[in-house]
TIVEX-406160 format. One record per residue: x, y, z of N, C-alpha, C, CB in turn; residue in one letter. Coordinates in steps of 0.1 Angstrom, whole numbers, plus 5000, padded with zeros to 4 digits. Atoms other than C-alpha are relative to their C-alpha. Glycine has a CB too. Layout:
% residues N
XYZXYZXYZXYZA ...
END
This chain:
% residues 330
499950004985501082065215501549995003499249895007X 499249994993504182145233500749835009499550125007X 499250124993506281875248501550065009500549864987X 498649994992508581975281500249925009500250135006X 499450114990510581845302499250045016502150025001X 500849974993508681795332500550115012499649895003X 499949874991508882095361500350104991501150015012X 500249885005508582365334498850055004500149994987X 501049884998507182655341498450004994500750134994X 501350025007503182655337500050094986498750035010X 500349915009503682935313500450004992500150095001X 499650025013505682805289499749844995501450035000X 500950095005503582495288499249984993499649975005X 501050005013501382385261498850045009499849824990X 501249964989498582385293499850174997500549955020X 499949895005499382775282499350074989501050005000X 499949965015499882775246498649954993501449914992X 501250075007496982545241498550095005500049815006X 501249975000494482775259499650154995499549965013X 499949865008496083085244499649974980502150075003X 500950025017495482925206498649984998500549874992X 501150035004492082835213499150095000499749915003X 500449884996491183185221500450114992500450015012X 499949865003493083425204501249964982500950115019X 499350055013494683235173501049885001500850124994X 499350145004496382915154501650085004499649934980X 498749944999499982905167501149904989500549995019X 498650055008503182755151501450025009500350114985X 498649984995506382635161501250024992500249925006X 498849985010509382755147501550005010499850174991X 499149994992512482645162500049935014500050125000X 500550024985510982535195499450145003501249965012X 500249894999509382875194498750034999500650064994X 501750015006505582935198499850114994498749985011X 500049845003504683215175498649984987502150094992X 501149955006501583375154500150014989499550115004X 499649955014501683425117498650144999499949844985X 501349875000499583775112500650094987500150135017X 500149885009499284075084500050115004499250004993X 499949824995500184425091499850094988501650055008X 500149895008499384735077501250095000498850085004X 499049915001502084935067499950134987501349924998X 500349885014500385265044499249914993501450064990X 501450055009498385105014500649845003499750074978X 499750075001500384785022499549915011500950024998X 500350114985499584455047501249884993497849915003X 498650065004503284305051499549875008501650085005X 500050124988503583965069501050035012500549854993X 499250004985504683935104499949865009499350135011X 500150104992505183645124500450085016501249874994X 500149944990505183745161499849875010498850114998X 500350094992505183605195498449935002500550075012X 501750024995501883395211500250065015499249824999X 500249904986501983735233498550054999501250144999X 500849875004499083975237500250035014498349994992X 500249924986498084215268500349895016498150074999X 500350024990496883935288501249885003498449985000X 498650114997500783725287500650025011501249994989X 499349984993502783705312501850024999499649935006X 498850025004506383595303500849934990500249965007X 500250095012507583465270501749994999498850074984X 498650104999510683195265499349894989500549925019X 500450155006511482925243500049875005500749984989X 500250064989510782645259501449885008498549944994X 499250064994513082505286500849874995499449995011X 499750165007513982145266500950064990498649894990X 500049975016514082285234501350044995499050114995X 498949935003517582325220500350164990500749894994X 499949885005518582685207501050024986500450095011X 499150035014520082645173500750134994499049944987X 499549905002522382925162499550054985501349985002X 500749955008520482905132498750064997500049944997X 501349954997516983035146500050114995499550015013X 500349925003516983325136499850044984500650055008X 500450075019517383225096498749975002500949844992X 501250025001514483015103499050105005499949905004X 500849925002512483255115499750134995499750005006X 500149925009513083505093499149904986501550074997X 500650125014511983225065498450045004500649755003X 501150024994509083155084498850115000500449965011X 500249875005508283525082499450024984501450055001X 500449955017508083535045500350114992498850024998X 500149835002509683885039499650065013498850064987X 500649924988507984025073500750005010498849975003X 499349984988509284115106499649865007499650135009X 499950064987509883895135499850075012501049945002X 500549914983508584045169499549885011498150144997X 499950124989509083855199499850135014501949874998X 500249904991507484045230500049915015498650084996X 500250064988507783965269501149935003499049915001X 498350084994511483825275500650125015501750014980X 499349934991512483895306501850005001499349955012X 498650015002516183935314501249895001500350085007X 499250125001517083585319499849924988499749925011X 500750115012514983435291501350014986497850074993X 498950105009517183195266500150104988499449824995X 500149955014515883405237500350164999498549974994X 499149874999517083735245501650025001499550045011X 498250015007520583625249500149974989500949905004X 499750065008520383445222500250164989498849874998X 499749875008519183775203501150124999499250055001X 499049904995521783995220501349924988500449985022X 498950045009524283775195499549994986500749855004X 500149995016522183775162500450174997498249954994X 499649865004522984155163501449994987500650105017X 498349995010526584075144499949914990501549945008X 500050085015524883875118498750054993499849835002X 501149925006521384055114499250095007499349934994X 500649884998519184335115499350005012499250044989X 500850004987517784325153500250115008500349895007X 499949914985516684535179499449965009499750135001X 500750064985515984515212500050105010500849875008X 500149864991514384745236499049995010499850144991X 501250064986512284745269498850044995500150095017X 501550005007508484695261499350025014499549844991X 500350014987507084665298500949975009499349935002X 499750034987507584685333499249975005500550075006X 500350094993506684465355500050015017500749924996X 500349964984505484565393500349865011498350065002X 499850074995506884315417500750005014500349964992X 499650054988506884195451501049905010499349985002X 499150164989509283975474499650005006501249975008X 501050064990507783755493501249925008498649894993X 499050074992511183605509500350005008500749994999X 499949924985511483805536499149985010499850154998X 501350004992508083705548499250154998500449975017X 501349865000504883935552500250095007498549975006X 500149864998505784175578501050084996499850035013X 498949975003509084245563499550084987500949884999X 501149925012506684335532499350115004498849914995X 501149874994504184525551500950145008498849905014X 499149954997506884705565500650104991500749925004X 499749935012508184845532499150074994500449934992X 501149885008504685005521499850115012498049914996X 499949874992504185365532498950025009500150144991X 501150014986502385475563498550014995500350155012X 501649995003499085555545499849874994499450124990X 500450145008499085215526499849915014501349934987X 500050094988499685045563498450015007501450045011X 501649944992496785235576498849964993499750174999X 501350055009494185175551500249894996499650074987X 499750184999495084785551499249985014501849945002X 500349994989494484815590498550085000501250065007X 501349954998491285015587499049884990499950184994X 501050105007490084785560499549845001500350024991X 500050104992490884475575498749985014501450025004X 501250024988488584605609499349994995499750075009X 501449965005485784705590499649864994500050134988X 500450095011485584415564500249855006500950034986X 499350144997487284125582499149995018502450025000X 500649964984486384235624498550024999500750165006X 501749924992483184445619498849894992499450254993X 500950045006481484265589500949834998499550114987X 499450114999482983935594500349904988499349955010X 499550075013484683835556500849955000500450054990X 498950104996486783545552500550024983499349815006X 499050075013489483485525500349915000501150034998X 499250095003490983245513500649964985499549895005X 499250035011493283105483499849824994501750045006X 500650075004491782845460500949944988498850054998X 499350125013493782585434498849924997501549875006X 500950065009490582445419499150094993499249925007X 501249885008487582595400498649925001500550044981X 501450065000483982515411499250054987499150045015X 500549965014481382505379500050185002498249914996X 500849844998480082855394500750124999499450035014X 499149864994482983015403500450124989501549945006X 499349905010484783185373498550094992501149884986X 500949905009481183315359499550135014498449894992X 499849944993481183455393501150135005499949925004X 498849875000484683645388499650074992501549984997X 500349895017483583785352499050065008499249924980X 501049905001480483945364500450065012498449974998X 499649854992482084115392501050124995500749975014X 499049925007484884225372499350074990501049934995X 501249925008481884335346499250115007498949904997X 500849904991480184545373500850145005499549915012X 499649864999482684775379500650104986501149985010X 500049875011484885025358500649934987501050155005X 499650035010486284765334498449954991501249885004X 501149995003482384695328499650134988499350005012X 500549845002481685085321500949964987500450175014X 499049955012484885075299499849864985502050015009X 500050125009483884725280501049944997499450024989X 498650075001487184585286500049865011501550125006X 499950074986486084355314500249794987497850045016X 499850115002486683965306498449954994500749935013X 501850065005482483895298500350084990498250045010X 500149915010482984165273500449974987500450105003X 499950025009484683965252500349844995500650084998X 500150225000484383585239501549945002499449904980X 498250024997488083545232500749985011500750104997X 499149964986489283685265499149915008500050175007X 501150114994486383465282500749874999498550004990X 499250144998487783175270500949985004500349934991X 498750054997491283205271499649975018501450144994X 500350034987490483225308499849925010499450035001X 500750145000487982955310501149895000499049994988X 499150125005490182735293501950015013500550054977X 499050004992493782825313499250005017500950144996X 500550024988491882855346499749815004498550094999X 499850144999490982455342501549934996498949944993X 499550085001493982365328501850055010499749974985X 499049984990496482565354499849935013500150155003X 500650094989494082395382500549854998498550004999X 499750085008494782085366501249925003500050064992X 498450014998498882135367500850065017500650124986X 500249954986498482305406500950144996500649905013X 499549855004499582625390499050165003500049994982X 500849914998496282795397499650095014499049944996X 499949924981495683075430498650064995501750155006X 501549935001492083225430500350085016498349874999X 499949964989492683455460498350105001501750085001X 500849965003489283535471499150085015499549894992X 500749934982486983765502498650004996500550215006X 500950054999483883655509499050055008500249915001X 501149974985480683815529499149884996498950185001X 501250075001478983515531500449924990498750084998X 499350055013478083405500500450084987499149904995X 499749895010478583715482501950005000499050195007X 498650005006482083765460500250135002500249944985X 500249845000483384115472501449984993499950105016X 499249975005486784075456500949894996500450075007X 499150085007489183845435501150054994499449954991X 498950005009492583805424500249864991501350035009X 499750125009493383545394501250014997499349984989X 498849995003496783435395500349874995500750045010X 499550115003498683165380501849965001499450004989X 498950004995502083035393500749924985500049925016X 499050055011505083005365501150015008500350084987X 499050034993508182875382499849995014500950084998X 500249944983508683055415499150145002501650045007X 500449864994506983345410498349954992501250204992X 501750015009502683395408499950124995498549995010X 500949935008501183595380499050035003499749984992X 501649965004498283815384499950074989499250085011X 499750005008496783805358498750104994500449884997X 501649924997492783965371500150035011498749935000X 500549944988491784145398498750084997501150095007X 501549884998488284335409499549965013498449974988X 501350034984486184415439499050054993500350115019X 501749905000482784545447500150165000498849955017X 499449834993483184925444498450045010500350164981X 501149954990480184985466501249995013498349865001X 499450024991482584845490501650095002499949874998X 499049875001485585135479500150035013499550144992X 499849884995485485325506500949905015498550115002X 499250104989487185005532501349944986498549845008X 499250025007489384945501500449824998501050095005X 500450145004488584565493501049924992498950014992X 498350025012491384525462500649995010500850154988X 499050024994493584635487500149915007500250075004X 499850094990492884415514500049874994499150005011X 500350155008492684095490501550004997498749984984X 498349965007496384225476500149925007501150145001X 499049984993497584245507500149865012499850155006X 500450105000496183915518500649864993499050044996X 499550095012497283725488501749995000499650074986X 498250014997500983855494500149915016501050205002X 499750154984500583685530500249864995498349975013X 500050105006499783405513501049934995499350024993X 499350035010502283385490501350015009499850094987X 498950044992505083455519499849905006500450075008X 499850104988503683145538500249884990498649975011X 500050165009503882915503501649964999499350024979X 498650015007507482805497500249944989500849955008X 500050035016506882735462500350134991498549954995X 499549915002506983105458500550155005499549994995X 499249904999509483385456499250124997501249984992X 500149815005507583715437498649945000501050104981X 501549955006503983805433500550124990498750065013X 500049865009503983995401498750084998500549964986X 501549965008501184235388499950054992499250055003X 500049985016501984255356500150114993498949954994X 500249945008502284505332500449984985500350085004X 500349995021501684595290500850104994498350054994X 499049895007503584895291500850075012499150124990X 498949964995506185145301499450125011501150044988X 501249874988503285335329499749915008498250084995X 501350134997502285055352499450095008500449825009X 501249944996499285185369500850065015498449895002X 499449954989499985345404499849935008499950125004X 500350084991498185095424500749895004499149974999X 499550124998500384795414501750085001499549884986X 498649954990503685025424499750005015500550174996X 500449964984502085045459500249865007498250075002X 499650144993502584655466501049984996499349894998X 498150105009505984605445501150125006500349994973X 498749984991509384635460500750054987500849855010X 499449975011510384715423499249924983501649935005X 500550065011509684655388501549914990499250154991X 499150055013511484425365499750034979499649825003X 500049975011511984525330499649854991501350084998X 500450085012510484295296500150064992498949944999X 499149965013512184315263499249984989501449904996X 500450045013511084295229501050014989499050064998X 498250025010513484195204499049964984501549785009X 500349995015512584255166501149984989499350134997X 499450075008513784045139500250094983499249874999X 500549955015513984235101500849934988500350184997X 499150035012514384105069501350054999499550044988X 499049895006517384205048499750124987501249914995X 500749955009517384465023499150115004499449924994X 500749874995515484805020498549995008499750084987X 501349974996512284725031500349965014498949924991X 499650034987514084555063500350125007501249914999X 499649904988515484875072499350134998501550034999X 500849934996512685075064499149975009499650044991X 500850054992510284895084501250025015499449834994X 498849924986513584925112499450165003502450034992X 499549845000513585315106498350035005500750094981X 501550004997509585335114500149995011499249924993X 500250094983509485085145500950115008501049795002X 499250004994512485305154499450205004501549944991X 500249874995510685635155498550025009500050094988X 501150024995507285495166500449995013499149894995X 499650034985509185405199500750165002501249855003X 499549844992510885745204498350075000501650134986X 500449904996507785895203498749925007499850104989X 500550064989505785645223501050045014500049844995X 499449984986508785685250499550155003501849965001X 500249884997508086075247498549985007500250114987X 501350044998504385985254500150015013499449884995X 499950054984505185765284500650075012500749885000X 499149934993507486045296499450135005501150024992X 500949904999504786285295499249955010499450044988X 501150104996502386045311500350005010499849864996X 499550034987504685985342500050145005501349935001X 499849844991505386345348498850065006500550134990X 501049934999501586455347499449935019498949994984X 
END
């Protein structure tokens, strides 16, 4: 378990780490550094890799705020490694360990290169200063969906920091019912992701880190966002509506809802909505004022196999970026 100094960020809290190990693997610290030990396939080979405790569903990854940064970290975790890479994913452009890596370059084999973007809103300005900045058809279909759902059929929102027994089996199976259902990616679909959930959902509640932003007919759940606040800015980290309900645009009005929200908290500055890679969807550009870039910084042995495993990573990403470059144009 993690030990910080207190007002750290929920996300670099053990309340984090502890409900990300019990879900998706045993972590290790190295350094002050929370990270994975794993086996990769490389041809008839499975090298070792030590790696961040990142996956899809992370938000922001740092070593943790206390923890001193030893100019020797990067030895130790090469050690720690065993021969295998280091891959550290999710550093945004302030985080400690990205500078840090920007200086092991003149002593060893690193690279570093953008992994995700990150769709993000200011909420400083206040809400209409926001609402103001989305384009005339997004203003409109807020305002139509608002009458219909809020005026004609009379749905209440609101933004929740606890978790009743009912509630979270109540988000999974709506989020199961639509197209993450069909696609078997939804959060019921898989125990792991279930938990991690479970488990961070009580223990961000807990630390008053947790936002359930939610619209309600009644007692029926037509739409959810699951966020969780690190620093100043909230993470979403889920979202789903009822798609029966599509055609008044439900998601949207819960967004757009949630960013009100979030301009009346003065705890926070950004609503993010996350992304895994270098495409974020088109819906979460339609609320953000911009995206922030996240790094990934890779450690290599020394020696040939260091800079063949380099020379690989180094072409898998040129032809991933050609991908993504294709991807955006279409």
């Amino acid at each position: 378990m993690l030990t910080l100094a207190p007002g750290a960020p929920f996300h670099l809290q053990h309340g984090w780490f502890d409900s990300w190990s019990a879900a998706f693997g045993v972590t290790e610290q190295v350094g002050g550094v929370t990270m994975v030990r794993e086996r990769v396939g490389v041809g008839p080979l499975a090298l070792p890799r030590l790696r961040s405790a990142t996956n899809p569903h992370s938000v922001r990854f740092d070593i943790a705020p206390d923890a001193p940064l030893d100019d020797d970290l990067p030895r130790r975790l090469l050690a720690a490694a065993r021969g295998g890479v280091v891959r550290i994913d999710y550093l945004d452009a302030e985080a400690r360990l990205l500078g840090a890596a920007r200086d092991w370059v003149t002593t060893h084999r690193v690279s570093i290169g953008a992994h995700a973007l990150s769709p993000v809103a200011d909420c400083r300005s206040g809400y209409p200063a926001w609402l103001a900045r989305r384009s005339k058809r997004i203003r409109q279909r807020l305002r139509t969906g608002e009458a219909m759902l809020i005026g004609q059929r009379g749905m209440r929102f609101e933004v929740r920091r606890d978790v009743a027994p009912d509630l979270l089996p109540r988000l999974f199976a709506l989020e199961r019912a639509g197209w993450k259902g069909r696609a078997g990616t939804a959060i019921a679909d898989d125990r792991a992701t279930g938990t991690f959930y479970t488990l961070l959902a009580a223990r961000a509640a807990a630390a008053g880190a947790l936002r359930l932003a939610l619209l309600w007919e009644g007692e029926r759940l037509v739409a959810f966002e699951y966020g969780v606040l690190g620093g100043r800015r909230l993470f979403l980290l889920k979202v789903a509506y009822d798609e029966e309900l599509a055609d008044y645009s439900p998601g949207y009005l819960t967004a757009a809802l949630h960013v009100a929200a979030c301009c009346d908290d003065p705890a926070i500055d950004w609503y993010d909505k996350l992304g895994n890679g270098m495409t974020p969807a088109p819906y979460k550009l339609r609320f953000a004022d911009g995206c922030d870039t996240l790094y990934r910084v890779t450690l290599y042995p020394r020696g040939p196999l260091g800079a063949a495993w380099q020379t690989a990573d180094a072409a898998r990403a040129r032809a991933k970026a050609w991908r993504d470059a294709r991807r955006a144009a279409a």
